[in-house]
C-alpha positions in Angstrom: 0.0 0.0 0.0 1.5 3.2 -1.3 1.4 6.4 1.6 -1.1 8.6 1.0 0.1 12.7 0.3 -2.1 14.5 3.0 -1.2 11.5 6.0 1.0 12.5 8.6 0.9 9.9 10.6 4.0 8.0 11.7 2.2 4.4 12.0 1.4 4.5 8.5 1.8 1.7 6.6 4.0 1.5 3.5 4.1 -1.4 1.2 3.4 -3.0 4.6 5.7 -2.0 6.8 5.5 0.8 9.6 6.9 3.8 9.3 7.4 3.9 13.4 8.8 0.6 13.7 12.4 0.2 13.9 12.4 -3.7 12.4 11.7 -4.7 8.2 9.0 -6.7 9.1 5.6 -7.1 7.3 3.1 -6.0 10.1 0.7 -8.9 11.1 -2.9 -8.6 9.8 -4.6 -8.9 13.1 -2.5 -5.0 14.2 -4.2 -3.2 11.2 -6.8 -0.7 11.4 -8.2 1.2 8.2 -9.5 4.7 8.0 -13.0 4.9 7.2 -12.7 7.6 4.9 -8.9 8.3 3.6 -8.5 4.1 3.4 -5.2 4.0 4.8 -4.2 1.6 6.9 -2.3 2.2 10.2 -0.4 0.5 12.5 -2.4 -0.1 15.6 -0.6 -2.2 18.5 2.8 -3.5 19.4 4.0 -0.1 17.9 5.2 3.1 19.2 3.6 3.8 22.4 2.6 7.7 20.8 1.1 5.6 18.1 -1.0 2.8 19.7 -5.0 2.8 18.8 -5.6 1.1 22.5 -3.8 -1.7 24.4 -3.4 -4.9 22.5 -6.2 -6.9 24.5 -9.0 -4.8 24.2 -7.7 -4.4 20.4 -8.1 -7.8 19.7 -11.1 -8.7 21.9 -13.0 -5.9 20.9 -12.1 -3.1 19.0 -10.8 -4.6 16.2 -14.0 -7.1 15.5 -16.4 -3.6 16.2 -14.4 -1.7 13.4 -14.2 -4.1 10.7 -17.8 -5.6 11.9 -16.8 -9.2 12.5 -17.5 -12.1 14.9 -19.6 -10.9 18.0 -20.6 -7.4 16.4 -21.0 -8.7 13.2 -25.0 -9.3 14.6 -25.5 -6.0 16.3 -27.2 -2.9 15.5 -24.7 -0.3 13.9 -21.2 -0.6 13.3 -17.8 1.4 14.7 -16.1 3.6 12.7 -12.1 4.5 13.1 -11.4 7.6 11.7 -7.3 8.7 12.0 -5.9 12.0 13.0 -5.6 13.9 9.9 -8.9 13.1 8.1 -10.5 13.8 11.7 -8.7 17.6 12.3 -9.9 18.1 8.1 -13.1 17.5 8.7 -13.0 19.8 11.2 -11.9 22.6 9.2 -14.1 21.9 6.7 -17.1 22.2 9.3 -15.6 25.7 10.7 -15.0 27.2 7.8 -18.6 26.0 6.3 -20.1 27.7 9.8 -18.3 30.6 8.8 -20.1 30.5 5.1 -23.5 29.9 6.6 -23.7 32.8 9.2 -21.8 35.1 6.3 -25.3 33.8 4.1 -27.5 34.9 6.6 -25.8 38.6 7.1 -25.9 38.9 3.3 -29.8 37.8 3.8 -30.6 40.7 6.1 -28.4 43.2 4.2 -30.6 42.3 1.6 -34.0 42.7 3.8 -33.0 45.9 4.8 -32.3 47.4 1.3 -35.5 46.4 0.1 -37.2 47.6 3.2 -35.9 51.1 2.6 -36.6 51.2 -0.8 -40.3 50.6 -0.1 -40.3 53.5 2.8 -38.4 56.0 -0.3 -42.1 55.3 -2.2 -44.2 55.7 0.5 -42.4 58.7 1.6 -42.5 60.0 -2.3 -46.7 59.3 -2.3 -47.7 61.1 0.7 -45.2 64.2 -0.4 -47.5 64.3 -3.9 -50.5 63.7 -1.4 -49.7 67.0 0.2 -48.9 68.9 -2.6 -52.4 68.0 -4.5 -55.5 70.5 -4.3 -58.0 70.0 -1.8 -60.8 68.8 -3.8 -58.4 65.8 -4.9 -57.3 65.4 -0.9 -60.1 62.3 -0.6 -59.1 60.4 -3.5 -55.2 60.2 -2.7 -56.6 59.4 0.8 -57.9 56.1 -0.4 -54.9 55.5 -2.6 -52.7 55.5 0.2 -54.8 53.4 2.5 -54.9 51.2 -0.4 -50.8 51.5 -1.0 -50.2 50.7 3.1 -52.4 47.5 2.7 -50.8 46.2 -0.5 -47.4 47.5 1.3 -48.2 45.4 4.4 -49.0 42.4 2.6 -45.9 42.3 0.3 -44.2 42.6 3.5 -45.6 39.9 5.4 -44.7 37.8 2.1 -41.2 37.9 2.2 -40.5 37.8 5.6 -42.5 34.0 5.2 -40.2 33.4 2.2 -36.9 34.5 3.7 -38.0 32.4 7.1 -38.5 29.4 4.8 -35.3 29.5 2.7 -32.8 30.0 6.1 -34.9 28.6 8.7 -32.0 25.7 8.9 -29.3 28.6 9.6 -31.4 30.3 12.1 -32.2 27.6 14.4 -28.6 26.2 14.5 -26.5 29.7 14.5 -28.0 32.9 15.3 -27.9 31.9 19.1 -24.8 30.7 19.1 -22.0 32.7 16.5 -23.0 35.7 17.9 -20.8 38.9 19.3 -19.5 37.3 22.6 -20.1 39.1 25.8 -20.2 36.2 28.9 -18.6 33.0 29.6 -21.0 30.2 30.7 -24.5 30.2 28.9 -26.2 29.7 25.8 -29.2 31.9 24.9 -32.0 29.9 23.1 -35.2 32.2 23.5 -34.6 34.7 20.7 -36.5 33.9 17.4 -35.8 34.7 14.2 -39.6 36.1 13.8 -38.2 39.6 16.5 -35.8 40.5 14.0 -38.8 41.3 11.6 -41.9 41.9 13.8 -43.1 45.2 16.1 -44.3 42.7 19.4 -47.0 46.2 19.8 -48.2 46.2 16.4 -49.5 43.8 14.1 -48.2 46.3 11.0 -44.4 46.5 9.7 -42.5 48.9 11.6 -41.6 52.2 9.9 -37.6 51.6 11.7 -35.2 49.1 9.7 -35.3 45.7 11.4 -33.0 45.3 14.2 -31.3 42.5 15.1 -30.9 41.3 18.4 -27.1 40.1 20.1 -27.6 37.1 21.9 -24.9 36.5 23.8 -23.5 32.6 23.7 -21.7 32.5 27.1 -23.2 35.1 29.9 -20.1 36.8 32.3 -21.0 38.3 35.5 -21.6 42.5 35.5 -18.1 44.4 34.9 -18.1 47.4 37.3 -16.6 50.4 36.0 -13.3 51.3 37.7 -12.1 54.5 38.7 -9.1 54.6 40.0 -7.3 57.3 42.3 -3.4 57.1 43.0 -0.7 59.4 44.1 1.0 61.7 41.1 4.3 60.4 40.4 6.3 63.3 42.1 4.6 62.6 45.3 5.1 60.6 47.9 2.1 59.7 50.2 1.3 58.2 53.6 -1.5 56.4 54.6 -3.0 59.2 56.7 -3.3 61.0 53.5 -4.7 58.0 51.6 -7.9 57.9 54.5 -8.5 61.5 53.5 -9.0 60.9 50.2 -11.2 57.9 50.8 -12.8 60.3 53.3 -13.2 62.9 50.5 -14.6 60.4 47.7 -17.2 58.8 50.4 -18.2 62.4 50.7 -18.4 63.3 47.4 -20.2 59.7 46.2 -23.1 60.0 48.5 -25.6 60.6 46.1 -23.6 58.0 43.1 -24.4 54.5 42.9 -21.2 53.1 44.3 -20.3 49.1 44.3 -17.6 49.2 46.1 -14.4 51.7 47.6 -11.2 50.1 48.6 -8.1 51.1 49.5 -4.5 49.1 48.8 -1.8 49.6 51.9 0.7 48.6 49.8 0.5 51.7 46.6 -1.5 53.5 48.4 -4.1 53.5 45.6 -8.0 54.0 46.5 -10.4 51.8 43.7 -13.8 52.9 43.2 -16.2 50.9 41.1 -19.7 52.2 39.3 -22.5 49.8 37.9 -22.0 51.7 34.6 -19.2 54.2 32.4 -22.3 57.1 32.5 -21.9 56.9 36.7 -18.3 56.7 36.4 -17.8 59.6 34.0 -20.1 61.9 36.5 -18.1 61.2 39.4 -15.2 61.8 37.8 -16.3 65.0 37.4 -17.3 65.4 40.6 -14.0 64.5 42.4 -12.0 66.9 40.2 -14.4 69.9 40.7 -12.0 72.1 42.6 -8.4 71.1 43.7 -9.4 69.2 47.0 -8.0 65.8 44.6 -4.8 67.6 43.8 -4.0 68.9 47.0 -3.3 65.7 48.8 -1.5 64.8 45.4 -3.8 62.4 43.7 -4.9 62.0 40.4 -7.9 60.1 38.7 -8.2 57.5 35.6 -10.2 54.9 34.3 -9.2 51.5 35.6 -7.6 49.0 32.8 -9.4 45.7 32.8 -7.5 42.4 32.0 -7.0 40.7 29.0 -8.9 37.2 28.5 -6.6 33.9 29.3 -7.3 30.0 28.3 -5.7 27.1 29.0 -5.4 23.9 26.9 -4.4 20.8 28.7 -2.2 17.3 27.6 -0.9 18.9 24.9 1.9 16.3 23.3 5.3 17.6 24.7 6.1 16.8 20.2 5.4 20.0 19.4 8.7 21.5 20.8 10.2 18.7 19.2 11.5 20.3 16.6 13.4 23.9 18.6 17.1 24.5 17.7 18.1 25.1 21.0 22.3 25.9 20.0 22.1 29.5 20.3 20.7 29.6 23.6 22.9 26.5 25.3 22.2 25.9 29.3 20.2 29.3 30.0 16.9 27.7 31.5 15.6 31.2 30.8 16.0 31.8 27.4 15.0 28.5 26.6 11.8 28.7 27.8 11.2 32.0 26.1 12.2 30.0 23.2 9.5 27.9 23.7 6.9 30.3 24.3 7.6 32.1 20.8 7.7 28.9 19.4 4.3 28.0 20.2 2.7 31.1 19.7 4.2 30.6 16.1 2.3 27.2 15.9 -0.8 28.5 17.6 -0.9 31.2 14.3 -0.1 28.8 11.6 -2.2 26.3 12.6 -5.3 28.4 13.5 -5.4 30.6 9.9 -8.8 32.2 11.7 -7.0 34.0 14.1 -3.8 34.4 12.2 -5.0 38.0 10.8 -5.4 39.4 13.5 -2.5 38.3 15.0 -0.2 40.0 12.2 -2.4 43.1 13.1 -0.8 43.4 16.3 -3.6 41.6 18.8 -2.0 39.5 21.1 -1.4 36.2 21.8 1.1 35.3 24.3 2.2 32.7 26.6 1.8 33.4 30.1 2.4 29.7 32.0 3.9 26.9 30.3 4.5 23.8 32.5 5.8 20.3 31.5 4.2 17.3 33.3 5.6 13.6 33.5 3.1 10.8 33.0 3.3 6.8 32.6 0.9 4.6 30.1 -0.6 1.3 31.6 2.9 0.1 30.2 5.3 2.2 32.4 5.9 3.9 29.9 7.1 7.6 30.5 5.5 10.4 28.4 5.9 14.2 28.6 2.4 16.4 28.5 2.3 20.2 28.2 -0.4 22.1 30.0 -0.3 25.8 28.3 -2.0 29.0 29.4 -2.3 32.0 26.9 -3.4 34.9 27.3 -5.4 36.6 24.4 -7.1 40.2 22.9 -11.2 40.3 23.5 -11.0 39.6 19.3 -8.8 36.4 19.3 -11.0 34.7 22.0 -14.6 35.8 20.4 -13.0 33.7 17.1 -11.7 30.9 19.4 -15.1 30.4 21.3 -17.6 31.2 18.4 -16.0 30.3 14.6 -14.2 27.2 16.5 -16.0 25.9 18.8 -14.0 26.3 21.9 -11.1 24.7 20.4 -7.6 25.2 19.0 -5.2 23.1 16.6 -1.9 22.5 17.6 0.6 19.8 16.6 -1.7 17.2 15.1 -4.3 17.4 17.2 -7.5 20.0 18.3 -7.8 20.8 21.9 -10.6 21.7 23.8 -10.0 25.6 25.2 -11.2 26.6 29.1 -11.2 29.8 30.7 -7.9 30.7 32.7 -8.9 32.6 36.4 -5.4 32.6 38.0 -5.7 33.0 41.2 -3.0 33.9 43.6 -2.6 31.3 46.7 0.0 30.9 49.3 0.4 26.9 50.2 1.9 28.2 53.8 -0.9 29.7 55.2 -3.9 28.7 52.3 -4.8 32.3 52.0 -5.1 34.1 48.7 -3.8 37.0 47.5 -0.4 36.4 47.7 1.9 33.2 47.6 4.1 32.0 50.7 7.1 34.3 49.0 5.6 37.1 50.2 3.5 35.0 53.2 4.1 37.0 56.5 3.2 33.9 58.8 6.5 32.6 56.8 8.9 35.8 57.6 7.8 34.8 61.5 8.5 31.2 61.5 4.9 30.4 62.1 4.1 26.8 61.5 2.3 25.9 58.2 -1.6 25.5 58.1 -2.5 21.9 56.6 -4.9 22.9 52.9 -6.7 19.2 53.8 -7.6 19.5 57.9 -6.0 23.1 59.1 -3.9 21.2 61.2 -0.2 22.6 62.3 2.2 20.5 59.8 3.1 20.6 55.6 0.1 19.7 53.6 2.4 16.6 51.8 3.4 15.0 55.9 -1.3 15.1 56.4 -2.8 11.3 57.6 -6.4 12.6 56.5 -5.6 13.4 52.9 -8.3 10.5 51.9 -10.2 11.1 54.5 -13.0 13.8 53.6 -15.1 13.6 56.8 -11.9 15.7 58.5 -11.6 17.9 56.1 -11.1 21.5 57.2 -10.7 24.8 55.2 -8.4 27.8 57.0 -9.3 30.2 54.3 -12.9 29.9 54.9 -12.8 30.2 58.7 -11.1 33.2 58.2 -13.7 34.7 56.2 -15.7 37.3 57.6 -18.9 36.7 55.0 -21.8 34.9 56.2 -22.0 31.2 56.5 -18.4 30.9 54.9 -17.0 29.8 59.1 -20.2 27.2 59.7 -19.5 25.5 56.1 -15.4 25.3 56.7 -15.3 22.0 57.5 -17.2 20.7 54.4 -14.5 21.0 52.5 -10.3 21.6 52.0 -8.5 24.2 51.0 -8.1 23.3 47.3 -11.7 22.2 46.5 -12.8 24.2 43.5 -16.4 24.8 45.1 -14.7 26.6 48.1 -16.9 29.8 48.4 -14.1 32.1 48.9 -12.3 30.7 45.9 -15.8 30.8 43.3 -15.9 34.3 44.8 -12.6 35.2 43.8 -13.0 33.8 40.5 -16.2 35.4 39.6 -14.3 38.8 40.6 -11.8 38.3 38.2 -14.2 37.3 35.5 -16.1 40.8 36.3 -12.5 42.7 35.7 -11.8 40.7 32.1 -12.6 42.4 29.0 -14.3 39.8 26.8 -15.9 42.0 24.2 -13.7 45.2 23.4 -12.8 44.6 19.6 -10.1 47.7 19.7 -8.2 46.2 22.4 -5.5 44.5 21.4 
């Protein structure tokens, strides 16, 4: 069997021997598999351990009677299908970029709708101008001409907004709900219909305003407050006497504003306040630098800066950085792993050609955690995974979550993309905010608080580790909001649901900009 010119795949089989395999012999029949669609065939146990279908019992128990449809599942209902790497990442492509196509039809649809609709409002607007200008003994028959025009108008109306709903109905249903301008994180919106974009829900009669559209947004984020910060000018230097008089001041000056919060930070002696809107926001601005009160203590105002969106793909193949010419840097750990950062955001761009634009046109996309974990197969077998977080413009993530599905190609694979909420936590004292660096509890040779039962002693020397009836949580017996103390001991330190953790994540979702598309 010849290789085919679009497989990459390094079981492949050629003239019946295995590309992977170090030895000139044939492979046996009963280690084939065959690609449903490209026909090649492939290598599939007692290879490469990278190249294995599954381990060589189950193969020849199971899977390979259920793919080729023999013995035991020859008599069953429905057949299995094995379908290799390249021809599976293709068809994807194919299905992205036809999305793409389909939603691009449905603009072109309305564009269309909204021409026509104009056109027809130009007539009307022309009739009634010669119904004006007409002498008044001809007033009451251009009267009935236009009630007849605005009849046969409505009704002409009504008739292509049944035909266009016909003709794209299939698009509709499947894709105006969800590859849609982006603005949240974890929903899907499915109560808009396609009828709104076209009908007045307080009149029966077309509107005389073009048809608007809708934005239904495919994953919902929780409400951004608007940020104003104040901080000391550069040329000053401040104290934290002088810092309580300006939170003094703002309170003042804020008691009429809605206000969600006012905080102050010890450490820059900085003073955050946050509106429910930019309109709020802008007004108090203006209200804080109405006289010179703000300069005198030597602070300044401007708009807080809200973070750009991260992701994280997991057990990515550690064969991607396979191919780095590491000469120029030698033993520097340092530059080597910047090396390798560039170098993946360089495969990141040529594989994804969707975001590759955009990348050229100066949005970012940059690596921001890269960490190399060792695993074993059932064989003992010692493999090298890459879990990598990236951090992306508001643009580059709308066209990863809504034109591909959540996903991103890399190597010769597709990985599924999750949100990335880092969260700072010091393993010394299981508080947030800061790691055990910085820990004060670590500058005073205080004992270490257990993350599993809050006991005295290093998290990795705990006996209850297994044991989830003594688990405790430090962080939230610490907490001053309500019922976080009663529910500490239902629950460690490192458990995802822990409420001061979801808290904290949910804050820093609030402070992400998802949807700015001239941020870059």
């Amino acid at each position: 069997m010849e290789k085919s010119a679009h497989n990459s795949a390094k079981n492949l089989l050629v003239n019946g021997l295995c590309k992977a395999c170090s030895n000139d012999e044939v492979v046996k029949s009963t280690d084939i598999v065959q690609c449903f669609w490209c026909k090649d065939s492939f290598h599939a146990i007692n290879c490469d351990e990278t190249c294995n279908v599954s381990a060589p019992t189950v193969f020849t128990a199971h899977l390979s009677h259920a793919v080729n449809n023999t013995s035991s599942y020859a008599k069953r209902f429905g057949r299995f299908l094995f379908i290799c790497n390249d021809c599976s990442t293709a068809e994807e492509e194919k299905r992205a970029a036809t999305t793409v196509d389909r939603v691009g039809l449905l603009d072109n649809k309305i564009d269309a709708i909204n021409l026509e609709f104009r056109e027809e409002m130009s007539e009307l607007k022309t009739l009634l101008k010669e119904q004006l200008s007409q002498k008044p003994e001809r007033a009451q028959e251009r009267s009935s001409d236009q009630v007849d025009f605005m009849k046969q108008f409505a009704e002409q109306f009504s008739s292509l907004k049944e035909d266009l709903t016909k003709n794209i109905n299939d698009v509709i249903e499947n894709k105006v709900n969800t590859v849609v301008t982006k603005s949240g994180t974890v929903s899907h919106t499915k109560d808009v219909l396609y009828s709104s974009l076209f009908t007045d829900s307080n009149s029966s009669t077309p509107s005389a305003q073009p048809p608007h559209v809708p934005i239904a947004p495919t994953r919902t984020q929780p409400s951004s407050p608007e940020i104003l910060i104040l901080s000391p000018k550069e040329e000053q230097s401040v104290n934290a006497a002088t810092m309580t008089n300006v939170k003094k001041f703002a309170t003042d000056k804020l008691k009429s504003s809605q206000v969600v919060f006012l905080r102050c930070n010890e450490n820059n002696k900085k003073v955050s306040i946050g509106f429910p809107n930019a309109e709020i926001r802008d007004k108090a601005t203006s209200l804080l630098n109405d006289g010179n009160t703000l300069d005198s203590y030597g602070y300044q105002s401007k708009n807080g800066n809200k973070m750009l969106p991260k992701v994280t793909i997991y057990g990515v193949s550690s064969e991607v950085l396979d191919d780095i010419d590491t000469t120029a840097v030698g033993n520097d750990a340092d530059k080597l792993r910047d090396l390798e950062k560039n170098h993946l955001v360089a495969q990141i761009v040529e594989k994804n050609s969707s975001i590759k634009d955009l990348y050229e046109a100066g949005h970012t996309i940059s690596i921001v955690y890269l960490n190399k974990i060792k695993r074993f197969t059932n064989d003992k077998q010692e493999r090298i995974e890459l879990t990598i977080g990236i951090k992306l413009s508001p643009s580059v993530y709308r066209v990863l979550f809504n034109q591909q599905q959540g996903s991103l190609y890399l190597g010769s694979r597709r990985y599924k993309v999750t949100d990335r909420f880092y969260i700072k936590q010091c393993y010394h004292c299981q508080m947030i905010g800061h790691t055990s660096v910085d820990c004060n509890e670590v500058k005073t040779n205080k004992h270490p608080t257990c993350m599993y039962c809050m006991g005295s002693h290093r998290s990795s020397a705990c006996q209850f580790k297994q044991k989830k009836d003594k688990h405790a949580c430090a962080r939230c017996l610490a907490s001053t909001h309500t019922n976080d103390a009663e529910n500490s001991r239902t629950h460690n330190a490192a458990a995802y649901d822990c409420p001061v953790l979801v808290r904290e994540t949910k804050r820093i979702a609030a402070n992400t900009d998802f949807i700015s598309k001239n941020v870059m």
